[in-house]
C-alpha positions in Angstrom: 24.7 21.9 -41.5 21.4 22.1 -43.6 21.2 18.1 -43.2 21.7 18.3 -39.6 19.3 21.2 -38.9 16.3 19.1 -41.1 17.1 15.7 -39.8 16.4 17.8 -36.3 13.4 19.4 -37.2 11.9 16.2 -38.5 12.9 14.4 -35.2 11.1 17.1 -33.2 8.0 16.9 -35.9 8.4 12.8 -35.1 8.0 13.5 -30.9 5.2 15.8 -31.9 3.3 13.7 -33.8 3.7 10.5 -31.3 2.4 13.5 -28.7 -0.3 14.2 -30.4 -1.3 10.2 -30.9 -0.9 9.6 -27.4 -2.8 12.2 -26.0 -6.1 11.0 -28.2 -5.5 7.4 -28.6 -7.0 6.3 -25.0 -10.6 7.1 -26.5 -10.5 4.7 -28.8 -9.3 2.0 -26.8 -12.0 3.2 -24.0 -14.4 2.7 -27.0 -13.0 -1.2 -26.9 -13.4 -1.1 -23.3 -16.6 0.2 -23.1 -18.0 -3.0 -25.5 -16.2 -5.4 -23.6 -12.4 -6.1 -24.7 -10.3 -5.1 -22.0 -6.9 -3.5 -22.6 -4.6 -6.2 -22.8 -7.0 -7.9 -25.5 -7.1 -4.7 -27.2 -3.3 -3.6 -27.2 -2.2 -7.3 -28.3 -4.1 -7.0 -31.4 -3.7 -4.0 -32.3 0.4 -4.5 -32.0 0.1 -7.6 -34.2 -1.5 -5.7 -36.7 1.0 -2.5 -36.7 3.8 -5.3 -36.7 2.0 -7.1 -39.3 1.5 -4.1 -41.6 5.2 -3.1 -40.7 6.7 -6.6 -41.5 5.0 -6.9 -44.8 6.0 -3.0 -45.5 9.6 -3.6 -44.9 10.0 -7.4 -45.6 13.3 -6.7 -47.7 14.4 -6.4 -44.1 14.3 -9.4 -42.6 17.5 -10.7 -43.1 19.3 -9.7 -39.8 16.3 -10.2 -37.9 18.5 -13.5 -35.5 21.6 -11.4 -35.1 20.1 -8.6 -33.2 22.2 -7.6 -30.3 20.8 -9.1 -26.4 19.9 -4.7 -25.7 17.2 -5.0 -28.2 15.5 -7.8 -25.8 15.4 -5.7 -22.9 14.5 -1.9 -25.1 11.5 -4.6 -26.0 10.6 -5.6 -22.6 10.7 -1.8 -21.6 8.6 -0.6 -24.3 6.2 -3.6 -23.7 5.3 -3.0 -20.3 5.5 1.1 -21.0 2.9 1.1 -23.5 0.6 -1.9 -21.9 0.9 0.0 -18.6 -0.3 3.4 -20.1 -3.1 1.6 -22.4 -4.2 0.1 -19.5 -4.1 3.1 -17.0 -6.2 5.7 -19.0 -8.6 2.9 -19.7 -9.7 2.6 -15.9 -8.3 5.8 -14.5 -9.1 9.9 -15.1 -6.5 10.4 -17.9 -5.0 14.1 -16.8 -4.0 12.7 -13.6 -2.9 9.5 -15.2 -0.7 11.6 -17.8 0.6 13.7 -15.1 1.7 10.9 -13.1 3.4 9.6 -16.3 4.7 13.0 -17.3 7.6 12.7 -14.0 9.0 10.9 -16.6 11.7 13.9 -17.2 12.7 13.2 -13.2 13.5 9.2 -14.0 15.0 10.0 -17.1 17.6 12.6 -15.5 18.6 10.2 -12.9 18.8 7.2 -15.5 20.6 9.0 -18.0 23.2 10.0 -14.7 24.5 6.6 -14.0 23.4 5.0 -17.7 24.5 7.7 -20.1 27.3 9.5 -17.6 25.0 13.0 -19.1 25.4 15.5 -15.7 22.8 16.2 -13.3 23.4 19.4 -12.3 22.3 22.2 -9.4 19.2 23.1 -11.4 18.7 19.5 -12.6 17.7 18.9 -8.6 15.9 22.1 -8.4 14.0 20.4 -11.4 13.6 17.1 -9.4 12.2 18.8 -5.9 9.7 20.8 -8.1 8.4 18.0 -9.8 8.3 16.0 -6.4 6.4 18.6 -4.7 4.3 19.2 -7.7 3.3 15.5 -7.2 3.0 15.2 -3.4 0.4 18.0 -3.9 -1.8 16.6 -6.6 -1.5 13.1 -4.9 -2.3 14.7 -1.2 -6.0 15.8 -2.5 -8.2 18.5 -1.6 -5.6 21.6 -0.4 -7.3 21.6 3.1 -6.9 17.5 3.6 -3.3 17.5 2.6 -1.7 16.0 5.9 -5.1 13.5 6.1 -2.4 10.4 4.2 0.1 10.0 2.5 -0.1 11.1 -1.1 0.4 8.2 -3.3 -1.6 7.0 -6.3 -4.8 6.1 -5.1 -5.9 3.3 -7.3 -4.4 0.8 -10.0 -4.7 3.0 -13.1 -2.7 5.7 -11.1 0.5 3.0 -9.7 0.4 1.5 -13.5 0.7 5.4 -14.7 3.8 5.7 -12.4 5.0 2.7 -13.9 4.7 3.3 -17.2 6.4 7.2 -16.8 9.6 4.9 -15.4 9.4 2.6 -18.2 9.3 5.2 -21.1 12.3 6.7 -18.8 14.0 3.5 -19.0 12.7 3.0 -23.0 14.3 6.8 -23.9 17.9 5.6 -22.0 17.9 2.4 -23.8 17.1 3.8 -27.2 19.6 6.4 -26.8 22.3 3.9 -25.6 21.4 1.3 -28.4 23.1 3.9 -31.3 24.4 0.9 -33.0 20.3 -0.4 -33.2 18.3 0.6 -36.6 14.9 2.2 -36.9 13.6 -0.5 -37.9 14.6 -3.0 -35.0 14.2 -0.6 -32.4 10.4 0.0 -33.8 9.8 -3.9 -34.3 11.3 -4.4 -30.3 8.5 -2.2 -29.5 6.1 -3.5 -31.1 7.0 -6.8 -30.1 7.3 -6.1 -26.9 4.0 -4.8 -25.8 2.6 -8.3 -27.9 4.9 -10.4 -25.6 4.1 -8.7 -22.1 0.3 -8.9 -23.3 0.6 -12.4 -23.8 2.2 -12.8 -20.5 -0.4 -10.5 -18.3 -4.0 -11.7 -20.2 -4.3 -14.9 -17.8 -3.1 -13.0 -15.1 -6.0 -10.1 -15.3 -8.0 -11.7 -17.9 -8.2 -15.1 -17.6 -9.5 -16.5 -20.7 -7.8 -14.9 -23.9 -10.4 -13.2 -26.7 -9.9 -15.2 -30.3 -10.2 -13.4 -33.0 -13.4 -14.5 -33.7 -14.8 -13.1 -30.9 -14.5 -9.2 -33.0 -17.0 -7.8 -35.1 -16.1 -5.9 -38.1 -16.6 -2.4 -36.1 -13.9 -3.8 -34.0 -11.4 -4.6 -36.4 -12.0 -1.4 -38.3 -11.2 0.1 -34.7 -8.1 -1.7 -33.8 -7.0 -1.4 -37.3 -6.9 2.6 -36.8 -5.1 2.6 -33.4 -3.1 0.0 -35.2 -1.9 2.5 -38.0 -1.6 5.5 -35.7 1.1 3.4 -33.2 2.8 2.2 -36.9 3.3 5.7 -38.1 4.0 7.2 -34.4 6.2 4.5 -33.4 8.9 4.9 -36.6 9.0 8.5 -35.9 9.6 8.7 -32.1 12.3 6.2 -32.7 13.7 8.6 -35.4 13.2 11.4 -32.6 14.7 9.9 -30.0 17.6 8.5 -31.9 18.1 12.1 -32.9 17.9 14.0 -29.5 18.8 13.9 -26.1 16.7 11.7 -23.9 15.5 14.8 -21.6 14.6 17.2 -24.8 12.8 14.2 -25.7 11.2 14.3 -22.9 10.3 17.4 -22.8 8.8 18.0 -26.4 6.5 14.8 -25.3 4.6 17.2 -22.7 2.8 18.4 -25.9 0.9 15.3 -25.2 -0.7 17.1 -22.0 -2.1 19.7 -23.8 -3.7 17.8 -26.3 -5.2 15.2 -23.6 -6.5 18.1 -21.7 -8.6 19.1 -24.2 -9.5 15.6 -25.0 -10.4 14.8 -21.8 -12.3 17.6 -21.4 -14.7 16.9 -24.4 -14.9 13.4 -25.3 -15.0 12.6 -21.1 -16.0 15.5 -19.8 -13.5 15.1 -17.5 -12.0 18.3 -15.4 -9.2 18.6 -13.0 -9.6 19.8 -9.2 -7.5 22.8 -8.1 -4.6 20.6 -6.3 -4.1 18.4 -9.6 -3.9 22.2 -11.3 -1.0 23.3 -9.4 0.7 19.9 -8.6 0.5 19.4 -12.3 1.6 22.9 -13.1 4.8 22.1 -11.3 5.1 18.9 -12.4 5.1 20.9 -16.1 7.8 23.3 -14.8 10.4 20.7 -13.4 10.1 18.7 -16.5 11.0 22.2 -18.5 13.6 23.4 -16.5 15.3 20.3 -16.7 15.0 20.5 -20.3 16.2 23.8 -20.9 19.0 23.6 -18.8 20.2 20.3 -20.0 23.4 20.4 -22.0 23.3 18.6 -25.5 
């Protein structure tokens, strides 16, 4: 029982801590922005240097590395295009409305984990659902008097690529939970990977010509090689996390992120929300809870 309860608290430490580096690690990749290297440039290199440090860390093992099961290409391609998406969204758009947008996560992951993981959705799992859709439709729908004026979806790039990536990480939790049979270690390398493979993939497409290495000067490197160690060490133990707990607890313990980009926001951007993205976001907040805390382990 003792095992059990600390291999639990250390999962929920692990979500904490990925919360934590999520919520503060746009700013340094706005830094990279803000001298030129755009956020696919900047989210492939730093993945090949947290895989790089990784593989070197645990080259003993390697040896399994071609008989990984076909679910750890597509938790890879998932992860990819979560992370990449995100990177990319609070780069260009205002990050609390860009994290709120991600944060209906909870709502995909209830419906995923229905007809993937056969986990219930029950009467106050759909209570959860309208909240969190209504908590949207007002923070989308603008100014409280202008609310019928369109319809309330994202309003720019950074805001669709938020929605996307909220749907990935849904997807990413589902496929993590379902792949038991995968180790920490592969499930941490597919994500890595993967957001080094969908970069390679989207640089022509919004970038056109790639950045070489040589293109970085040292303050660069230095930079890229801190994100690099934060996603290293926040990577291994939100895989630990999620192997550990239910995809919507997960979820849930994740909104930490929130409060720690709030603040961020406010004081490194000086960034602050309107009134409608208060509430909407408020009730985005309270359907991703009650879904939580009526979820059934």
């Amino acid at each position: 029982m003792s095992n059990s309860n600390n291999k639990n608290s250390f999962a929920v430490f692990g979500l904490l801590f990925g919360a934590l580096c999520w919520g503060i690690i746009w700013y340094p990749y706005r830094l990279m922005a803000e001298a030129g290297i755009s956020g696919v440039a900047s989210s492939f290199y730093t993945y090949c240097i947290a895989a790089a440090i990784a593989g070197i860390y645990f080259c003993k093992h390697w040896r399994g590395l071609l008989t990984q099961p076909k679910s750890i290409f597509w938790l890879s391609l998932a992860a990819g295009w979560t992370n990449l998406s995100y990177v990319l969204a609070v780069i260009d758009g205002e990050v609390m409305r860009v994290m709120l947008l991600f944060y209906l996560s909870p709502l995909w992951t209830l419906l995923l984990a229905r007809f993937w993981l056969k986990e219930p959705i029950t009467q106050i799992g759909f209570i959860s659902i309208v909240i969190a859709l209504i908590g949207a439709y007002i923070m989308l729908a603008g100014p409280l008097g202008e609310m019928t004026r369109y319809l309330p979806v994202p309003r720019n790039t950074a805001e669709w690529l938020a929605l996307s990536s909220g749907m990935g990480f849904s997807l990413t939790n589902v496929i993590t939970r379902k792949s038991s049979h995968l180790s920490l270690r592969a499930k941490s390398f597919a994500v890595w990977f993967g957001v080094i493979g969908v970069a390679l993939v989207f640089s022509p497409i919004l970038e056109g010509e790639f950045l070489m290495p040589s293109f970085f000067s040292v303050y660069h490197w230095l930079v890229m090689g801190l994100i690099a160690l934060l996603l290293m060490a926040a990577t291994l133990l939100v895989q630990f996390g999620l192997t550990q707990l239910t995809a919507i607890r997960a979820s849930v313990l994740f909104l930490f992120e929130l409060v720690v980009a709030a603040i961020a926001s406010y004081y490194l951007a000086h960034e602050a929300m309107t009134l409608n993205e208060w509430i909407g976001g408020s009730l985005i907040v309270m359907g991703a809870l009650i879904a939580a805390l009526n979820h059934k382990e």
